[in-house]
VOBA-1610 file (N, C-alpha, C; in pm, whole numbers, padded with zeros to 5 digits, always signed):
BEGIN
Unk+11827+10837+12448Unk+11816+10693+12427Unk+11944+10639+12364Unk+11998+10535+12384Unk+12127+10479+12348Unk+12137+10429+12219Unk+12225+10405+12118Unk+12181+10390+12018Unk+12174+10232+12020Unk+12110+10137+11915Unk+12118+09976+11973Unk+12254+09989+11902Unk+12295+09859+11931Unk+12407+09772+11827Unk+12381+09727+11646Unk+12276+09680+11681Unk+12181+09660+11577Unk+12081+09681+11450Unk+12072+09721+11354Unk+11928+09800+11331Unk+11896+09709+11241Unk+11774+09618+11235Unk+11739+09516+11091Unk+11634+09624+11050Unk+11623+09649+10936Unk+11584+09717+10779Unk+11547+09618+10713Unk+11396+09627+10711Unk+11265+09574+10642Unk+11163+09649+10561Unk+11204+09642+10422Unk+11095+09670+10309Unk+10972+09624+10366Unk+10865+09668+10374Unk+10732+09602+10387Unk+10675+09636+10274Unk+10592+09506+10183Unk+10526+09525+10097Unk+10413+09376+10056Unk+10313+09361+10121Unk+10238+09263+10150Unk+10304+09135+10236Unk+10357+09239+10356Unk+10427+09110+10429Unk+10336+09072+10530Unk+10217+09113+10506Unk+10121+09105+10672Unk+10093+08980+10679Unk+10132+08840+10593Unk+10034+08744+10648Unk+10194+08678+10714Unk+10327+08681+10666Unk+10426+08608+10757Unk+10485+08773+10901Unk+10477+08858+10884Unk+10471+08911+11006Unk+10531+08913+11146Unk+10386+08863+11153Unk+10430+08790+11334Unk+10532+08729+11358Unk+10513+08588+11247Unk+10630+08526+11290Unk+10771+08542+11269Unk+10754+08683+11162Unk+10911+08715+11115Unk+10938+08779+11290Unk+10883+08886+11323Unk+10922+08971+11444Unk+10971+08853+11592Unk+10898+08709+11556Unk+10898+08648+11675Unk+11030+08598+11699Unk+11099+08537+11528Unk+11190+08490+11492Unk+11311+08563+11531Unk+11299+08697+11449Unk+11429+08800+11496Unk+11433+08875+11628Unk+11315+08850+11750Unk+11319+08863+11851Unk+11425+08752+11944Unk+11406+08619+11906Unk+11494+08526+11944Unk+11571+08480+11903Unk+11621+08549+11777Unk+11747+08548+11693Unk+11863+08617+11760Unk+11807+08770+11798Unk+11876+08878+11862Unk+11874+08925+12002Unk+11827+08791+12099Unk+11810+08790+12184Unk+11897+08889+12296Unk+12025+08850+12236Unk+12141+08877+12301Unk+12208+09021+12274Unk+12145+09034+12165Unk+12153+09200+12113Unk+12058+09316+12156Unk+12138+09461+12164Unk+12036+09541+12171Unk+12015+09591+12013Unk+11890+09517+11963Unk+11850+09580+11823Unk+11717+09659+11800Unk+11719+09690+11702Unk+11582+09796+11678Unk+11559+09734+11530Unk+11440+09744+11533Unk+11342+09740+11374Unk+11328+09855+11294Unk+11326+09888+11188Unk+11315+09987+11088Unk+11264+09914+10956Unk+11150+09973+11026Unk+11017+09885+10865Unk+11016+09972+10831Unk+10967+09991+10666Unk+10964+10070+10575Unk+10816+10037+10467Unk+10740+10057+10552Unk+10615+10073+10480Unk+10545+10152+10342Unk+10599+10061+10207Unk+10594+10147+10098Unk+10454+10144+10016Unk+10380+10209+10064Unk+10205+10219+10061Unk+10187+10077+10029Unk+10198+10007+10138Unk+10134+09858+10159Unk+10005+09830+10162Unk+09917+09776+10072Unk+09785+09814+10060Unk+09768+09704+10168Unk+09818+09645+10209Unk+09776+09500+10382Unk+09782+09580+10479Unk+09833+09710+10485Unk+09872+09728+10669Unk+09983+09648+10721Unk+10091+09627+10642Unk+10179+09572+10705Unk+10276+09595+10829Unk+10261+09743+10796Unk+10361+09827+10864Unk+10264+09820+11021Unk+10159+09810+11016Unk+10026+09805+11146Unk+10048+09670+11203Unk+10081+09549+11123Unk+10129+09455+11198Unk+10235+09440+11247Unk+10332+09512+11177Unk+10497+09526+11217Unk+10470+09567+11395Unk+10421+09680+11376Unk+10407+09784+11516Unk+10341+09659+11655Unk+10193+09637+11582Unk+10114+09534+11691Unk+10240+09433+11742Unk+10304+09379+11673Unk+10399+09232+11678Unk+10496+09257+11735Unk+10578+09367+11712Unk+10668+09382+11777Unk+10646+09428+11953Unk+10543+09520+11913Unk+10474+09628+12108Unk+10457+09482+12150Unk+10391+09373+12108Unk+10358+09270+12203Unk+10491+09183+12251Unk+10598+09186+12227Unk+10711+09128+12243Unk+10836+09227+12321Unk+10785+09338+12310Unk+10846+09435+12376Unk+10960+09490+12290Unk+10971+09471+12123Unk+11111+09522+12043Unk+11067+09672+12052Unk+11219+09714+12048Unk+11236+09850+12007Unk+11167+09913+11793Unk+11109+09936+11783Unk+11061+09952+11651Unk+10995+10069+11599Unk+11078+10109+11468Unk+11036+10283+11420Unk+10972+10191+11266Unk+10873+10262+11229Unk+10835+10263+11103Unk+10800+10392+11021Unk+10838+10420+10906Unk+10860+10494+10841Unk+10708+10461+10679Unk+10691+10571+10661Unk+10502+10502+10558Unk+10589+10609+10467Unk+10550+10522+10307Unk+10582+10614+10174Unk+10448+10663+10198Unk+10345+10735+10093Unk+10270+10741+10063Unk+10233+10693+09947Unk+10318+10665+09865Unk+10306+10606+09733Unk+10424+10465+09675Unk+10400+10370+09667Unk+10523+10279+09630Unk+10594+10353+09544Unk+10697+10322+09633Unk+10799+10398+09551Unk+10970+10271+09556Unk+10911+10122+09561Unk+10978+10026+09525Unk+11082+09992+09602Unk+11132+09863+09666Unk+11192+09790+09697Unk+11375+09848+09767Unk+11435+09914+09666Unk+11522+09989+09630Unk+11538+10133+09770Unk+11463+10188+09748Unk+11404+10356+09752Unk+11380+10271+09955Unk+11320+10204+09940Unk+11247+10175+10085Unk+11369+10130+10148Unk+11436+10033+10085Unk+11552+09981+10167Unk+11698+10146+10206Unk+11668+10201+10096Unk+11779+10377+10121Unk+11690+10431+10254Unk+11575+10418+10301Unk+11476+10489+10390Unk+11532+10445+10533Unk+11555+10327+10475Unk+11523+10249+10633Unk+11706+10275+10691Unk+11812+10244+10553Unk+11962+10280+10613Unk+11968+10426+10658Unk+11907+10502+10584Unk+11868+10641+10650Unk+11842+10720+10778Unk+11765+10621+10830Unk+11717+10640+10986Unk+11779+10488+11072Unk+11852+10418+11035Unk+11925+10295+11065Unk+12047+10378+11246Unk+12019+10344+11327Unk+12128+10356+11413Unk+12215+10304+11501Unk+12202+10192+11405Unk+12307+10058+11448Unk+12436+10038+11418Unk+12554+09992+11480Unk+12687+10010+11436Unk+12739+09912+11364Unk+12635+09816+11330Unk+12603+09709+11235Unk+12481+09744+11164Unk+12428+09744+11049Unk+12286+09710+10961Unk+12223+09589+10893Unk+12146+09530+10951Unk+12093+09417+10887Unk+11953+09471+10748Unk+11999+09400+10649Unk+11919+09480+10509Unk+11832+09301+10483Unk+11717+09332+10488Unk+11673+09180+10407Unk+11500+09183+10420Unk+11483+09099+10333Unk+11299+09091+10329Unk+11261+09053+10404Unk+11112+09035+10381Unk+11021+09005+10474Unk+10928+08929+10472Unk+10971+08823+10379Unk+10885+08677+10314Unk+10948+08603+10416Unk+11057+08601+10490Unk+11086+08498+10552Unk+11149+08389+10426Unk+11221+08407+10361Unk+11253+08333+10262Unk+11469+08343+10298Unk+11484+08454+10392Unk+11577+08447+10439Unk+11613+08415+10566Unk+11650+08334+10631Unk+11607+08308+10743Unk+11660+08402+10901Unk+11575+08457+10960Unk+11669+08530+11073Unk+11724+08496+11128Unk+11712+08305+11147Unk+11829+08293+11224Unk+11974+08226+11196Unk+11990+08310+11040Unk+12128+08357+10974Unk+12184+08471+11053Unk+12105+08548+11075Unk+12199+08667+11117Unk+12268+08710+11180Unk+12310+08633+11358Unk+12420+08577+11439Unk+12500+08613+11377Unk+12500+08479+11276Unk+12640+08424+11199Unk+12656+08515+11072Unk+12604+08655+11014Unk+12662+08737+10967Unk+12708+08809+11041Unk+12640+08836+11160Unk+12668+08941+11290Unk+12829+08904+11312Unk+12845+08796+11344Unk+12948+08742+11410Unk+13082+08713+11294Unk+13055+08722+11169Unk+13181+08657+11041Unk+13218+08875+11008Unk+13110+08945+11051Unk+13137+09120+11064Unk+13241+09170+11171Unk+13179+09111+11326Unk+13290+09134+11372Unk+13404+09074+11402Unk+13449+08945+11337Unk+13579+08927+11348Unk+13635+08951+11221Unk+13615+08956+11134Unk+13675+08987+11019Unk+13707+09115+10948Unk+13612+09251+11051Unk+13674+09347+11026Unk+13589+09392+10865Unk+13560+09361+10794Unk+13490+09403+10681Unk+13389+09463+10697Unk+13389+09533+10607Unk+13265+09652+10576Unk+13101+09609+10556Unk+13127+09508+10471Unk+13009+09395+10448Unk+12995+09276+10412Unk+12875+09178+10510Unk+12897+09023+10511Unk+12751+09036+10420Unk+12767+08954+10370Unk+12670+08919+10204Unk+12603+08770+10291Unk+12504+08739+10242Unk+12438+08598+10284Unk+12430+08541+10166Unk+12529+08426+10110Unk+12525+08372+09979Unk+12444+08274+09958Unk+12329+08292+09845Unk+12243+08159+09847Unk+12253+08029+09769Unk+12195+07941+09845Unk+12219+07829+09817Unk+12050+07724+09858Unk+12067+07627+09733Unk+11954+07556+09765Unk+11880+07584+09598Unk+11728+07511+09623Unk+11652+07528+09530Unk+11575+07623+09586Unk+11533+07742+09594Unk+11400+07812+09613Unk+11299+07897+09548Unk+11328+07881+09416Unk+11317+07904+09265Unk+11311+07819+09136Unk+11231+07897+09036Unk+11268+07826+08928Unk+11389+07852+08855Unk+11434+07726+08779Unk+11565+07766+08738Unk+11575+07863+08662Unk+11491+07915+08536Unk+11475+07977+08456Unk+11508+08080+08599Unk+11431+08167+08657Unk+11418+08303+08741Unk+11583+08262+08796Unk+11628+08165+08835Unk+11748+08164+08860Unk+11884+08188+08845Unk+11874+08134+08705Unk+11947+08184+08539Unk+11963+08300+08526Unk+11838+08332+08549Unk+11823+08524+08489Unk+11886+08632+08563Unk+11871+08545+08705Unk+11991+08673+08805Unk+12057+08665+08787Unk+12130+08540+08807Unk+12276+08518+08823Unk+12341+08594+08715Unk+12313+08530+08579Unk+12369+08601+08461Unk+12336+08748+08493Unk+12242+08857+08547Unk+12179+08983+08539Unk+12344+09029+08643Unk+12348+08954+08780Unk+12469+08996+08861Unk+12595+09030+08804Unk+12591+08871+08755Unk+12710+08861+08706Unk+12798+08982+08601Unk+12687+09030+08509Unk+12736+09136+08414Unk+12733+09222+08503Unk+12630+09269+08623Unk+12660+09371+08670Unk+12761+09377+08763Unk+12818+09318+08839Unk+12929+09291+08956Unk+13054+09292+08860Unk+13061+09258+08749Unk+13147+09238+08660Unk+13231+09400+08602Unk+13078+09437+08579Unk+13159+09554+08500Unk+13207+09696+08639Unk+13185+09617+08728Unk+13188+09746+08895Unk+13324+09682+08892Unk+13366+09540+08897Unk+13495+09520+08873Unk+13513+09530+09076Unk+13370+09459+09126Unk+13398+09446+09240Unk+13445+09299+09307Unk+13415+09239+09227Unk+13419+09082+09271Unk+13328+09020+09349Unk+13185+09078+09349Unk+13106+09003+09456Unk+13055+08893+09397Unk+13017+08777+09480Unk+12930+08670+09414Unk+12788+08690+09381Unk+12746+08639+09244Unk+12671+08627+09196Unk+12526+08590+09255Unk+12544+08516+09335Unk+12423+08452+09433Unk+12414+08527+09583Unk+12471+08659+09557Unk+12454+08732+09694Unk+12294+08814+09649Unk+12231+08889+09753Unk+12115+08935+09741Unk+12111+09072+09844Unk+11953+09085+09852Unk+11919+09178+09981Unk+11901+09106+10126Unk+12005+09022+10141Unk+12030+09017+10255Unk+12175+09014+10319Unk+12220+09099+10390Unk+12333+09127+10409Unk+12377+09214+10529Unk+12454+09243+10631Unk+12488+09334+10737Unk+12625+09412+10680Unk+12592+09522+10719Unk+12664+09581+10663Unk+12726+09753+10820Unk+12835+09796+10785Unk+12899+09879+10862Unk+12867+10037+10887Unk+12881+10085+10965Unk+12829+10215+10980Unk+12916+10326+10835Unk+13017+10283+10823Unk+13091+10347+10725Unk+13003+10309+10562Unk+13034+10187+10575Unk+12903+10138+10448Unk+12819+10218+10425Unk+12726+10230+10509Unk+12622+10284+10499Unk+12623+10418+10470Unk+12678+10493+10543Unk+12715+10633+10490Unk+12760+10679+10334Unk+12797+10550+10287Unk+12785+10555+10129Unk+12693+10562+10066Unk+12585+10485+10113Unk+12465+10480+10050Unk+12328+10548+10079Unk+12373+10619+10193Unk+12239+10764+10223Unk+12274+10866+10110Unk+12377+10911+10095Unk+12356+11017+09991Unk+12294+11027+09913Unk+12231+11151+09838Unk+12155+11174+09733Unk+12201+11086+09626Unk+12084+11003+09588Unk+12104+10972+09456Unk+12023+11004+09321Unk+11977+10952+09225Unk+11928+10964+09109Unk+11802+10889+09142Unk+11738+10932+09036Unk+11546+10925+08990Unk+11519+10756+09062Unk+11664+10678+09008Unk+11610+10518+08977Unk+11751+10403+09078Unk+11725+10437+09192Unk+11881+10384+09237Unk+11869+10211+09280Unk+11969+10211+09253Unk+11991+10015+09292Unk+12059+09978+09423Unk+11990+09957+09516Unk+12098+09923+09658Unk+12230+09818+09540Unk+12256+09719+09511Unk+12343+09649+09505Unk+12455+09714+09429Unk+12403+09757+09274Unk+12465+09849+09176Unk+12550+09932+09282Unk+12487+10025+09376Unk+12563+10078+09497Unk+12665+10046+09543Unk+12645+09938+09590Unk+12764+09907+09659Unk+12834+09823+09608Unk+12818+09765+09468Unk+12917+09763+09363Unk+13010+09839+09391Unk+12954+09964+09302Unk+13029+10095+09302Unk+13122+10138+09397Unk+13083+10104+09479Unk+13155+10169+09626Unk+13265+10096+09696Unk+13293+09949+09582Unk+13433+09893+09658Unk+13452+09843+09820Unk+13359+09814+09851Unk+13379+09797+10013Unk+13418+09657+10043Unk+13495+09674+10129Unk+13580+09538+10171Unk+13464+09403+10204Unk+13412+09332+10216Unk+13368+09196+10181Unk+13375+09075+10201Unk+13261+09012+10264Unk+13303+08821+10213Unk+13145+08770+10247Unk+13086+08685+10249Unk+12981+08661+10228Unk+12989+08503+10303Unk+12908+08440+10342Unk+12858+08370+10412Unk+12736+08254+10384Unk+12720+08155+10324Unk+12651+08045+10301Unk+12517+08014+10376Unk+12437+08018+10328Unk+12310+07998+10423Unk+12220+07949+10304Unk+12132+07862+10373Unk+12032+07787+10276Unk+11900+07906+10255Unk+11843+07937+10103Unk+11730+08032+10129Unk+11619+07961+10097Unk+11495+07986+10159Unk+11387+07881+10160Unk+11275+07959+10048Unk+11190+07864+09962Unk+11103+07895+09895Unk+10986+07985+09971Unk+10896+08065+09890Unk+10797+08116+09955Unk+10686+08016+09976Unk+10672+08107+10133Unk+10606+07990+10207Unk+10408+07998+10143Unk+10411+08145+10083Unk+10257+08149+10057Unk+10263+08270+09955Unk+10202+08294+09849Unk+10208+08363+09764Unk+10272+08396+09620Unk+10311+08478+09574Unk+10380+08454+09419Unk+10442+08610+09462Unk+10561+08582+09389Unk+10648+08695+09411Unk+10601+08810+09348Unk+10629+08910+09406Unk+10547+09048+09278Unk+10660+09026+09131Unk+10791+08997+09131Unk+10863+09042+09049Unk+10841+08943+08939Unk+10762+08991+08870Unk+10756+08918+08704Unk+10865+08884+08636Unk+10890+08803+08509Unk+11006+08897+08444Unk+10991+08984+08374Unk+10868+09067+08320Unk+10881+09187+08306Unk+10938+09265+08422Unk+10917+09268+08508Unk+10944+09405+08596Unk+11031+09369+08635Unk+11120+09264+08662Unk+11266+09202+08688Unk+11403+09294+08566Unk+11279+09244+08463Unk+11386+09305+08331Unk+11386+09468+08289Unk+11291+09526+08401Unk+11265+09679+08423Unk+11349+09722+08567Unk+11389+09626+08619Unk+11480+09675+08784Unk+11599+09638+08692Unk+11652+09494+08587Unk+11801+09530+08585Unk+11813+09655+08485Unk+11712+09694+08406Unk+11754+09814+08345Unk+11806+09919+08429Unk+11731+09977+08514Unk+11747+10045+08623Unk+11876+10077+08702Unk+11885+09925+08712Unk+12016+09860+08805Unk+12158+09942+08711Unk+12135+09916+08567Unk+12247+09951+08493Unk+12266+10060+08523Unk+12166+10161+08497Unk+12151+10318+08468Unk+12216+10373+08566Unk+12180+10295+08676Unk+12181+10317+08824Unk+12374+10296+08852Unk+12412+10196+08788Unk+12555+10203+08799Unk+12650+10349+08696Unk+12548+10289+08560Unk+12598+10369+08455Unk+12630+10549+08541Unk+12518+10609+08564Unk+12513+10730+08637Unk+12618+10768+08746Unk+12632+10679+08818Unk+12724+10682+08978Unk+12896+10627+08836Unk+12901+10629+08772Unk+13054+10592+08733Unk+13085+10787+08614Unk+12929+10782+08600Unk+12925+10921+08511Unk+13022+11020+08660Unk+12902+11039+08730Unk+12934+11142+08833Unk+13055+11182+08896Unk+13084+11020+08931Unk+13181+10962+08991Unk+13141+11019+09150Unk+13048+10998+09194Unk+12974+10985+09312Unk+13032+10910+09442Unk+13100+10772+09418Unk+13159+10688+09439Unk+13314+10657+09457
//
């Protein structure tokens, strides 16, 4: 089988009620591409990963899903999915539909002319409270800061990224790893791209700020460790 061009990498974790229409979206997003799906079903108590499969077979996408047995978080699922990823591009992003797929062209397209390792989707807009807003930015900011990488602050998990990239970030890592802290670390050439991100359309985010202020711990450790090793 050929490998696609493509591979979008999707955390699933109570994404079953937007779904459908995410698969319908990045079906006619990527029309023009040969891409593949790589859901990452991290013991989704919805069956998400069962709608991924139904939604996509009915549209005819190419699509592998991969089941934790136990959540094993956001982070861990997104390393799963670059893992088995066999695209010469990687698309990394959720599955609220809060990013829109049909950004990803225009990361597709600012990747290959520009030659960089990775295009960032920089956000913009209200789709939050300010307070939760505040709290990243400043959380990035110290962390992008002390990697001494220069990324923007308002970049996220959505982003395409290079076959070389990626090979940075399959390796073994530690107990508690941070996709971003990562590729902090890892210096990769860069520029990022403007796109409006939309509020959630139904539900409340899992990330409290307790458990927000338990991922940037993480996030640190997660850098702190990879500068110990020097992994990177």
């Amino acid at each position: 089988m050929l490998a696609p061009d493509v591979s979008v990498v999707l955390p699933l974790y109570r994404n079953s009620a937007s779904m459908q229409e995410l698969v319908e979206r990045l079906a006619k997003a990527l029309a023009d591409e040969k891409f593949e799906i790589i859901g990452v079903d991290d013991a989704c108590p919805e069956v998400s990963g069962e709608v991924l499969l139904s939604s996509a077979a009915s549209l005819g996408v190419e699509t592998r899903l991969i089941r934790h047995a136990r959540n094993l978080g956001q982070n861990r699922a997104v390393l799963a999915g670059l893992q088995e990823a066999r695209g010469r591009h990687i698309v990394v992003m959720d599955s609220d539909l809060q990013d829109p797929p049909e950004e990803i062209p225009r990361l597709l397209a600012e990747a290959r002319t520009s030659g960089v390792q990775v295009v960032f989707g920089r956000r913009v807009g209200t789709y939050r409270r300010l307070s939760d807003e505040l709290t990243s930015y400043v959380f990035k900011w110290l962390l992008f800061r002390l990697a001494n990488c220069g990324f923007d602050p308002r970049i996220g998990l959505f982003f395409v990224l290079d076959s070389e990239a990626r090979m940075q970030l399959v390796a073994p890592r530690g107990a508690a790893p941070y996709v971003m802290a990562m590729l902090a670390c890892a210096h990769p050439s860069w520029c990022s791209v403007a796109y409006e991100r939309h509020a959630r359309s139904s539900g409340r985010s899992a990330y409290s700020f307790k458990r927000r202020f338990v991922l940037a711990i993480n996030a640190f450790h997660c850098y702190a460790q990879i500068k110990r090793e020097g992994r990177l």
